[in-house]
Every structure is written in C-alpha cells, then in structure tokens.
N, C-alpha and C positions, 0 to 999 in steps of 0.2 A: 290614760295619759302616759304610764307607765310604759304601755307597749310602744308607743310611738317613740317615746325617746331611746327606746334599746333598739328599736327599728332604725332609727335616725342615725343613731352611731354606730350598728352595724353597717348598714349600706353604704355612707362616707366611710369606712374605714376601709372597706372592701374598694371600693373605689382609690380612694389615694395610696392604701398601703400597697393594691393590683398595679398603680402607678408607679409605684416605686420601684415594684421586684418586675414590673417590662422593660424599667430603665432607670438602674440602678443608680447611673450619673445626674439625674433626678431633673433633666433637662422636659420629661411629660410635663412636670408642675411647674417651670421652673425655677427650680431650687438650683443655688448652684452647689457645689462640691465642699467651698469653702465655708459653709454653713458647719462642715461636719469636723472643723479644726482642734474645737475643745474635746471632740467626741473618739471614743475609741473602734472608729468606724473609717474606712477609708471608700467606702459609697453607700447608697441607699438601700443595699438590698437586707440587712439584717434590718435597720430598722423598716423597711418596706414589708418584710415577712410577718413580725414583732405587730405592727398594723394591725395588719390582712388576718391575721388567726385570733390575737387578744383581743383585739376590739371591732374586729368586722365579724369571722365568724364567730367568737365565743359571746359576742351579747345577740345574735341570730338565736345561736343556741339555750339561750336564759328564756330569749320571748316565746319559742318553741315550748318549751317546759315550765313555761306561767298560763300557758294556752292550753298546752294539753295536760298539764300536770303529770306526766311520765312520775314512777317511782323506780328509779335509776339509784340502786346500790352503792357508787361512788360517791353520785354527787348528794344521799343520804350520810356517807361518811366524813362529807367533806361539809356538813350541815352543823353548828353547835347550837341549832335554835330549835329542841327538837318538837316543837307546838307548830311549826312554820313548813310552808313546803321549800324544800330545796331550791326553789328558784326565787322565793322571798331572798334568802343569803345570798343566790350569786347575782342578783340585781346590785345587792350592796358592796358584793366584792367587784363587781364591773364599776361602779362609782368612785369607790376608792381607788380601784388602777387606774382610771382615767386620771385622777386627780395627782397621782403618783408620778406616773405617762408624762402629764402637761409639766409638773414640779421639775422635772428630769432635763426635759428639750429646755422649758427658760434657764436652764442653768446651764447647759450646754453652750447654748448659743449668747449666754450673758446679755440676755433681750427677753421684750416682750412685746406680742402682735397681737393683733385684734383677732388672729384667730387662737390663740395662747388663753386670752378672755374668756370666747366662745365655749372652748372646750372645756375649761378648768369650770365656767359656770354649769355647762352640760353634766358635768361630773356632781356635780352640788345641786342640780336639782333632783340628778335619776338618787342621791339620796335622801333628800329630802319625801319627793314622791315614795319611795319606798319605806321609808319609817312612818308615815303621817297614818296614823290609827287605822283608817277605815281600809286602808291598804294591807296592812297587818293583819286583820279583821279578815279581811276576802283571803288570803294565803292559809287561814289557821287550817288546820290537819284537826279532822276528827277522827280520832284513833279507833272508834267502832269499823270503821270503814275507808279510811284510806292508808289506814297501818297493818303492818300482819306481821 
C-alpha cells in the first residue's frame, strides 16, 4: 500500500508540477496567475519546479529505495531511526512535506479545494501507512547483514 501511494504522488506531481514549468502562466491546468497574489511568485514555474522534484521525483526516489533497499551514505545520514532503513524515514519526511506543501498553498490562496483535501489527506495516510507496526517491522535493518 505504501508503494502505491508514493507512486501516486510521485506521478501526479510529475505531471502537474511538468505542467507548470511547460507553462509557467499556468493556463495547462488552468490556473490563472491571480491565484499566485498572496504568494511571493509572479508565475508557476518555481512552484512548478518545487512540484516536479519534492514531490514527483523525490517520493519516485523513497519507492526506489524501499524496493531495492540501496544503502546510500546520505540518505543513512540523513536517517535518525537507526534500526529502520532509510527509506522507512523518507516516506515519513515525504508525508510531512506534503502536509507542509498543502498547509502553504491554503494559506496562500486563503481557500480551500477539494483537491487541498485530497492531498493533505494523501499526506496523512502515506503517514499513517508508514508508522503502522507491521510496516516498521518489514523496514527493520538487521545489523548482522544489511549494516557494515
């Protein structure tokens, strides 16, 4: 279930955020410009970029490395759970910036959408999924063999 949700929000991110930085005036989706009034943005392409990399390719990259388990140096540094593999944590850091993400745009836009919902709840499940025991359990690092 895991995979599919970091699959889920990588490919829509990669999608609309690719939307935004082909057409930064946001007329692919459209958005119009005035959406971006509150915001220290004067078109889509920062937050189109911001998309496409945090939340399209960077949870590609979590599903990647909860599949193949890579032991990747950084994303060990960047680990404080050290019983867990590295991509237990950046499931949960992908949850939390979506959650962050969605908090940001309703305040911008001083609104909220039914896709504002979608995603803030998307963000509440990939952490719930990722804390629920038997999840934690499948992540644990046995140090005879997958530490050195």
């Amino acid at each position: 279930m895991l995979y599919i949700l970091q699959a889920f929000l990588g490919v829509g991110a990669i999608a609309g955020g690719g939307a935004l930085v082909a057409d930064p005036g946001g007329g692919l989706l459209g958005m119009p410009l005035t959406l971006l009034e509150r915001s220290p943005f004067s078109d889509f392409l920062v937050p189109g970029l911001l998309l496409f990399t945090v939340f399209g390719l960077f949870p590609l990259l979590v599903l990647y490395s909860m599949i193949r388990r890579p032991q990747w140096r950084w994303a060990e540094a960047l680990n404080p759970f050290r019983t867990l593999h590295s991509s237990w944590a950046f499931s949960l850091y992908v949850g939390f910036g979506l959650i962050i993400w969605i908090m940001v745009q309703t305040y911008i836009l001083n609104a909220v959408h039914w896709i504002h919902i979608l995603y803030m709840s998307l963000g509440l499940l990939i952490q719930v999924v990722t804390l629920w025991p038997p999840v934690q359990r499948y992540f644990m690092l046995d140090y005879r063999t997958e530490r050195r």
